[in-house]
N, C-alpha and C positions, 0 to 999 in steps of 0.2 A: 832638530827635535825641539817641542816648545811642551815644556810639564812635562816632559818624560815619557812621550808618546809618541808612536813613531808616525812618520806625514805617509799619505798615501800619494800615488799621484793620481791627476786628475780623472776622475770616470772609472778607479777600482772599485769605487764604493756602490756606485750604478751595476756596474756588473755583477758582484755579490746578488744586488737587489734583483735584477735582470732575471739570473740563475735561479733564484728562488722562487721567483713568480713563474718561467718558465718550467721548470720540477712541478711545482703544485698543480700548474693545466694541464701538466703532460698527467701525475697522476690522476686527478681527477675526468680526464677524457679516457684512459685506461680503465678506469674503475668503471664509468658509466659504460664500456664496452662491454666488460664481464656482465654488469649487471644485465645487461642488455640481450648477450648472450645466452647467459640462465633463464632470463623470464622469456626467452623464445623459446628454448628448448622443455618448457613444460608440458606437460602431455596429459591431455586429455584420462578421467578416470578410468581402470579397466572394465571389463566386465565381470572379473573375481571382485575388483573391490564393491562395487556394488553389490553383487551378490551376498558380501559382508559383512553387509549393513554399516559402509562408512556413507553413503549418500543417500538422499532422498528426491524422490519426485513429485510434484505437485501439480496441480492441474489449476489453470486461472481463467479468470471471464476476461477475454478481450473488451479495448475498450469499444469498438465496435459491435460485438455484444450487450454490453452493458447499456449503450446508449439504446440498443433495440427494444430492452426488455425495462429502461426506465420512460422510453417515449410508447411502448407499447401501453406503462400502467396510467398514464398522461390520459393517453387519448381514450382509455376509457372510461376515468374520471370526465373527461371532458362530456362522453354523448352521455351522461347524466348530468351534467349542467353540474360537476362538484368541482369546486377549485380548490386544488390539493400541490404540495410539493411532493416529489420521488425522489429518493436516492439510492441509490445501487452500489453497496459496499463488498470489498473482496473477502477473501477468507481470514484476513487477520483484524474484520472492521473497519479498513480503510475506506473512504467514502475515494468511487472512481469517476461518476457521474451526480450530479445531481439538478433536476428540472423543476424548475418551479414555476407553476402555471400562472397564466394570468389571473390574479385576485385573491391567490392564498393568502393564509393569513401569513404573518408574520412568524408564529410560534412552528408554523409546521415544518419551517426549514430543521430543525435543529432536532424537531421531532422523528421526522422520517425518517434520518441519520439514525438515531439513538434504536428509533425500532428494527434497522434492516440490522443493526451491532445486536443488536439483544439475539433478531433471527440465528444470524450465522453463528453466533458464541455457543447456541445451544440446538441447533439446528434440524427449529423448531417453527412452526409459525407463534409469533408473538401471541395471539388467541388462548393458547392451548401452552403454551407458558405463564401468562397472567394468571390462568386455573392452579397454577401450580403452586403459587402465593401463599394458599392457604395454609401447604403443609413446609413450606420454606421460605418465611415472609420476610426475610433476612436475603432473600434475592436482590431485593428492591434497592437494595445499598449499593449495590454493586458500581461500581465511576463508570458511568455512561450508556447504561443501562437506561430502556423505559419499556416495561412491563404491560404494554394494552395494545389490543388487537390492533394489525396496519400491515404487518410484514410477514415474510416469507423466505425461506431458505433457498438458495438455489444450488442441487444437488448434483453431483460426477460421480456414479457408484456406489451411490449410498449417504457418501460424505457431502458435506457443506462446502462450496467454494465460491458462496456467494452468497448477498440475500438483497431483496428490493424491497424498500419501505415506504409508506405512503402515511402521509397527514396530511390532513384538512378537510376530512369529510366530516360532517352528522355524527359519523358511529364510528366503530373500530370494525365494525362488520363491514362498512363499504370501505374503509381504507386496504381494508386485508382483501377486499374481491378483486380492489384494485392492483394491487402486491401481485395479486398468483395472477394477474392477467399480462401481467410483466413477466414472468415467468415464465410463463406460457408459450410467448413470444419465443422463447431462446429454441423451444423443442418443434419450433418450421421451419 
């Protein structure tokens, strides 16, 4: 013994080590079994729970929709010679598609967005929301929002699950012809 500590012999000390690391992968490959086990055996919601109002369902525009009904509003901007951007957001404003024709301006990208988020928030054609300005002029604040005719809701039942906006026209009157002709689109 040297300092009062006992010698080990050669490779006890590896072994301790060995044992430890082996314990810890064994547990950890066991744990991840269980865990593995649990997150297979989960099941699907019932139809009582549904029923009591723990889930919901929602209805969404494919992107294959989406692209129909923003190259639908495209091409009718196009046979008036307007050169406009589209964008086609979902129900919560997220932009899914957005097309921007040859020679738009610059501003309309960001405008289109903003008017198809105004649509579906309020789901409403932007037109006939700017009228409403007058008596709620504190709309106009709102982050992300733009308030002038372009856009259009796109409806499942009543509800909004979508909307298509257009900028770069002349007016807000051919942006928004151009909107619902995107629309349009979705219901052939």
């Amino acid at each position: 013994m040297v300092g009062g500590s006992q010698s080990r012999p050669p490779g006890a000390e590896m072994n301790t080590r060995t044992r430890v690391l082996t314990g810890t992968a064994l547990a950890v490959v066991l744990g991840a079994g269980t865990f593995g086990a649990v997150s297979a055996s989960a099941t699907p919601a019932k139809k009582d729970e549904v029923k009591n109002n723990n889930f919901t369902t929602s209805t969404h525009l494919t992107i294959g929709a989406a692209t129909r009904a923003a190259q639908a509003a495209l091409e009718a901007a196009e046979k008036e010679n307007q050169k406009v951007t589209v964008a086609v957001v979902d129900r919560n404003g997220n932009t899914i598609v957005t097309l921007r024709g040859d020679g738009a301006g610059p501003q309309s990208y960001e405008s289109a967005q903003r008017k198809a988020f105004t649509a579906v928030s309020w789901n409403a054609p932007t037109s006939v929301l700017a009228g409403r300005l007058a008596q709620a002029p504190n709309l106009k604040d709102i982050p992300g929002t733009l308030f002038l005719a372009g856009a259009a809701p796109v409806q499942a039942d009543g509800a909004p699950v979508a909307a298509v906006g257009v900028a770069g026209a002349p007016s807000g009157d051919l942006d928004e012809k151009f909107a619902k002709a995107g629309v349009e689109a979705l219901s052939k």
